[in-house]
N, C-alpha and C positions, 0 to 999 in steps of 0.2 A: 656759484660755488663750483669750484673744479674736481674733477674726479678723485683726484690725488689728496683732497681737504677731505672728502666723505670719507675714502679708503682710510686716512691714519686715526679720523675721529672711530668711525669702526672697529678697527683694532684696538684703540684707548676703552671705548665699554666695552670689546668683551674681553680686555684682560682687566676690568674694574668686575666684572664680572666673577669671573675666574676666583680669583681673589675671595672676592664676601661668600663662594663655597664654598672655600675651603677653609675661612673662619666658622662656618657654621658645622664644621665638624666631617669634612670630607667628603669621601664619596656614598653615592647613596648604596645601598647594599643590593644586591638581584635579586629576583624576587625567587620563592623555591621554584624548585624544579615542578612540582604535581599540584602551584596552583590553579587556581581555577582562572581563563581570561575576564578581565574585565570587563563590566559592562561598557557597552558604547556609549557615545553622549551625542551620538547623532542619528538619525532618521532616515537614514540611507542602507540600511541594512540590504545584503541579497543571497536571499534565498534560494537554493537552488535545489529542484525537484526531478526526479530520475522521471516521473510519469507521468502526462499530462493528466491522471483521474487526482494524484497527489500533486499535481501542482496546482486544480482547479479549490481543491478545496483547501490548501496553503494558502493560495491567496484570498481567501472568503475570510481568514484568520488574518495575514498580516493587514489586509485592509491596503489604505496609501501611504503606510508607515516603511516602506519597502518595496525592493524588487523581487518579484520571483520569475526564476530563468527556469525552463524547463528540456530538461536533455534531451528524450523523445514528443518529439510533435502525434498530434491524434493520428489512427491508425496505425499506431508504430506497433512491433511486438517483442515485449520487451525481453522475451528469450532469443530472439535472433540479431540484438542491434549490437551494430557494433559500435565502439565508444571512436571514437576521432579526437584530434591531440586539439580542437575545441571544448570538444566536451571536458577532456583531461583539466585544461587551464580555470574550466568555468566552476569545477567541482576544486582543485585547490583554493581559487580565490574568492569562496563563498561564506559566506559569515555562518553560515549553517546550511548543512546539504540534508534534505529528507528522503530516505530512501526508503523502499519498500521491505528489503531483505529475506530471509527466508532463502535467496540463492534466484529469487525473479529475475532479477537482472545481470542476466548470463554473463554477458560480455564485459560487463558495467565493474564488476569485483574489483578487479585488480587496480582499475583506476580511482575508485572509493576508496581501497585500504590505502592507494600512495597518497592520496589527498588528506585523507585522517591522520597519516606519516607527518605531514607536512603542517599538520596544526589544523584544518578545518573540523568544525562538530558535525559530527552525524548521529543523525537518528535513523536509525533503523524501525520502523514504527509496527510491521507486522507482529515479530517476537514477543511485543508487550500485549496483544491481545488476544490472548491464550487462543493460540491457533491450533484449528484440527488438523486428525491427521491423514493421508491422502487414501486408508483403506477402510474410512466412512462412507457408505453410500446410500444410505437412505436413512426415514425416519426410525427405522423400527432398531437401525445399528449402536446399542448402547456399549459398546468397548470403549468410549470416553468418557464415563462418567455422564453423560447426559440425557435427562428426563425429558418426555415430551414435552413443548411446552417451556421448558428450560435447555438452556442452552449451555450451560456450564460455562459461559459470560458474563454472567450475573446481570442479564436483560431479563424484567419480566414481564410483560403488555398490561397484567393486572395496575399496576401501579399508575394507568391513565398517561405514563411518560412511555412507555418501552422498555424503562430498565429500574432496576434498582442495586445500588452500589454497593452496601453492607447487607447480603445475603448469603454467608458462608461460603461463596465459591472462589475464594483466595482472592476476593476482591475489596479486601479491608485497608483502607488507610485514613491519611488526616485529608486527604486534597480533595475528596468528594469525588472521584472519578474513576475509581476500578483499579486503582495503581498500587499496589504494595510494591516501596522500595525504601531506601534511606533518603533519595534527594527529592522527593517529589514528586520527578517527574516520568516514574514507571521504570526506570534504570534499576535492575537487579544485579550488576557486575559492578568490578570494581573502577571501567573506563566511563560506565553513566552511557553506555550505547545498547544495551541488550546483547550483547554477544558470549556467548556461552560456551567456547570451543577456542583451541589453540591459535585457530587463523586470529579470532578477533570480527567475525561476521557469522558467526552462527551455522555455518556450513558444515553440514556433514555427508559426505558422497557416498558411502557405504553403508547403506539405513535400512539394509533387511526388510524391506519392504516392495521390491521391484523396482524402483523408479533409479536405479543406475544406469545411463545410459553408454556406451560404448567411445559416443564422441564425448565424453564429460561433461554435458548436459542437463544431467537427471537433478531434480532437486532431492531433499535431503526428505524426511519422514514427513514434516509440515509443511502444509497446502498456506502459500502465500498469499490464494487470490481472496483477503481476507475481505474485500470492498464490497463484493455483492452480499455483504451484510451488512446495511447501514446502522446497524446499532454499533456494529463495531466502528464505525467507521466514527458513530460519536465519541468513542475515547479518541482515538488516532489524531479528532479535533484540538481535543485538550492535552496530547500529550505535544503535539508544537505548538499548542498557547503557551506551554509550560517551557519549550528550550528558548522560544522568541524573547518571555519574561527575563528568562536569565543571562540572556545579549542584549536588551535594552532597554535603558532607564529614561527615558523619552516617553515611553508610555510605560504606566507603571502594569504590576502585575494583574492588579483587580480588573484592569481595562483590557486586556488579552484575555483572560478568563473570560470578562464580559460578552468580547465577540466569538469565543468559541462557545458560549451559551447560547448567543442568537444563531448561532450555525448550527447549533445543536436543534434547536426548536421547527427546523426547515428540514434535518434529516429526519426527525421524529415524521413529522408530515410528509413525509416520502415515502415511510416506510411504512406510514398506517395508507397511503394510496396504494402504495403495493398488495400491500396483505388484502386488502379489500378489490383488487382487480385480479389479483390471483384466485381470488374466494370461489370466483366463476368457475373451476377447472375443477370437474370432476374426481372425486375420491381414484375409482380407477383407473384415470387418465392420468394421473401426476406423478408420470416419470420421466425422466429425460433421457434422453442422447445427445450429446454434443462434439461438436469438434474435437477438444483437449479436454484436460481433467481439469475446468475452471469453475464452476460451479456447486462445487460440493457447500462452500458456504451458505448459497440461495437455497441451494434443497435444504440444509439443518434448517435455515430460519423461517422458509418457508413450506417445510414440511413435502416435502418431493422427494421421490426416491431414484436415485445416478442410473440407468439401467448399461448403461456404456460410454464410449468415445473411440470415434472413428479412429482418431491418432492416438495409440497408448500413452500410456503413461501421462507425466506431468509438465511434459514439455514439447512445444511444437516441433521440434527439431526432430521427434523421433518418428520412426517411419511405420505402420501396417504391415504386416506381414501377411502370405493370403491366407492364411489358417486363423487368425484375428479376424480378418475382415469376413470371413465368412462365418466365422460364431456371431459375429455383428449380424448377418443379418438375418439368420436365426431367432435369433434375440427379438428382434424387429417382428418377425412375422408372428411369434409367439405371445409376445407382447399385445401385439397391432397396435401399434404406436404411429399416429399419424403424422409427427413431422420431427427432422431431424434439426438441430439447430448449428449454422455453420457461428462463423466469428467473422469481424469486421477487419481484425487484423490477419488473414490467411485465407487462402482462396478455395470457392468451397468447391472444387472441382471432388474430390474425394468423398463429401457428402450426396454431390446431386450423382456419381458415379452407383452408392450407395441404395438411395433411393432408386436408381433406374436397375439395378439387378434385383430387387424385391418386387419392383413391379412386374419385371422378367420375371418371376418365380410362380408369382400368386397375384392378386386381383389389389391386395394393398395399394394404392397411391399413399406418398410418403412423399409431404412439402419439405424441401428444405427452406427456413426459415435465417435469415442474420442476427445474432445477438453481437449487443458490444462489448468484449469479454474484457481484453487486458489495458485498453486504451478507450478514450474518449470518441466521438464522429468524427469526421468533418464538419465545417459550416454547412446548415442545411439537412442533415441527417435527423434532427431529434436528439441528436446527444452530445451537444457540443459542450454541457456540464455534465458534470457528475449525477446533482439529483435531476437533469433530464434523462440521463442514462438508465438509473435507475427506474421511471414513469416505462421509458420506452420498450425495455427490457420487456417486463411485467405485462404489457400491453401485448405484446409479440410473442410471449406465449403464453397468454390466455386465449389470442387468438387462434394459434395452431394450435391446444390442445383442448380447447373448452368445445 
């Protein structure tokens, strides 16, 4: 058959085509403007995660139903990265992008908000799990509503699980997970993203609370680094079982819930290893110093009190001054705090500078120790997931301070 027979048959069906449309009543109408997308009907979903701690536990959730791409590779840090017109394409063309929010991902803004422009979903996951705020620093600090013991998360360890969902702490809904909203899935705004401010990402730069920095930097009143709390981090599971369910019918809803249950059942057990290898560390040894201000979640759930960080504020960009650095080490000698905790993503020249002016001073030696604060390891570190990071963490300082 010749080219020229297939081409006019071609054209004969689809103006026979054409045709039995426009008998059936014309054309089809647009769909509104503020629908909701449909679900997919295919198994190729891709996910894409701004942090390699969210993208380890994304993919513990999507399972092999999915890809997930992840913007920053381990030891990245995710206040200093800058996004590349890679990353830009990979967060447009992503069927759902999970981001941390809160203002963590410094650089990362503006190519999130054009990509949410552009029709991709984002969750923002920090926002929904009532985050603290960055002028908590230790157990005894109840300006947030929260009881020893209680975390005003609605976790409570009595219940043999770590948490419990319907316990007055504005954690009542139908979905079993902590999430008061109208869609399910912990969305209290009217975009279904948690953003609560004019940008449309929760950001607010002017938060009376110190943490503005000069180069635009500072994060806003709440502490993002919500992960070093694995209870929280069991909602965070089921709030992307919850936007994965509502992109695809491939697997139904019960069956994403189901793997964020068995994800759940492995952070519980990480968190009771934790609690039980922290236990080690003395009543008045369990305070910290660290690098940045990224820990204030471990100390609420694990009961530690912040006594400083080498670098102010809430982000590593910002620099010491010597008048800072020297109440630091004040601090230190008065304290007698035997070791200082640097981070995997930042170099701890500032810490071990730290430690060697107190040993200068006074008879103190003071370890600088690595924690994995904003990122995962490398291969080989011990923390190349999340609940390794978690084990490792705990381990590294109950060793410097037990």
């Amino acid at each position: 058959m010749s080219m020229q027979i297939r081409s006019h048959r071609a054209a004969v069906a689809t103006l026979v085509a054409a045709l039995a449309l426009a008998a059936c009543g014309g054309e089809e109408e647009p769909p509104e403007a503020d629908e909701e997308p449909a679900a997919q009907e295919t198994d190729d979903l891709t996910v894409v995660a701004t942090t390699s701690i969210l993208g380890d536990v994304t993919g513990n959730v999507l399972a092999d139903d999915g890809t997930v791409e992840v913007i920053m590779p381990p030891g990245s840090d995710p206040h200093g990265y800058e996004a590349s017109a890679q990353d830009a394409a990979l967060l447009r063309d992503a069927d759902l992008v999970v981001a941390n929010g809160l203002q963590l991902e410094e650089n990362l803004l503006d190519a999130i908000e054009a990509a949410e422009e552009d029709g991709a979903r984002v969750l923002e996951v920090a926002a929904h799990l009532d985050p603290i705020d960055f002028d908590w620093d230790g157990p005894h600090d109840h300006g947030h509503g929260h009881d020893d013991g209680d975390d005003g998360h609605g976790h409570e360890d009595d219940d043999g699980h770590g948490h419990e969902d319907d316990d007055g702490h504005g954690h009542e809904d139908d979905d079993g997970h902590g999430h008061e909203d109208d869609d399910g899935h912990g969305h209290e705004d009217d975009e279904g993203h948690g953003h609560e401010d004019d940008e449309g990402h929760g950001h607010e730069d002017d938060d009376g609370h110190g943490h503005e920095d000069d180069d635009g930097h500072g994060h806003g009143p709440e502490d993002p680094h919500f992960w070093h709390d694995p209870l929280r981090m069991v909602d965070a599971a089921h709030l992307i079982a919850g936007e994965l369910a509502d992109l695809s019918e491939v697997v139904d809803a019960d069956e994403w819930e189901a793997r964020a249950s068995d994800y759940e059942d492995e952070l519980l057990a990480a968190h009771e290893d934790v609690e039980a290898t922290l236990a080690e560390v003395p009543d008045d040894n369990r305070k910290l110093i660290t690098n940045h201000d990224a820990f204030g979640y471990l100390a609420m759930r694990y009961d530690f009190e912040v006594l400083g960080t080498v670098i102010p504020g809430s982000s590593t960009d910002a620099e010491a001054s010597p008048g800072e650095f020297a109440e630091l080490i004040e601090v230190l000698e008065e304290a007698q705090v035997p070791a200082i905790f640097s981070e995997n993503i930042e170099s701890d020249r500032l810490s071990e500078q730290l430690a060697s002016e107190v040993l200068g001073r006074s008879d103190l030696e003071v370890e600088v120790i690595e924690l994995f604060s904003d990122a995962l390891g490398e291969p080989g570190s011990g923390a190349e997931t999340y609940l390794d990071m978690l084990r490792t963490n705990a381990e590294r300082i109950a060793d410097g301070l037990a």
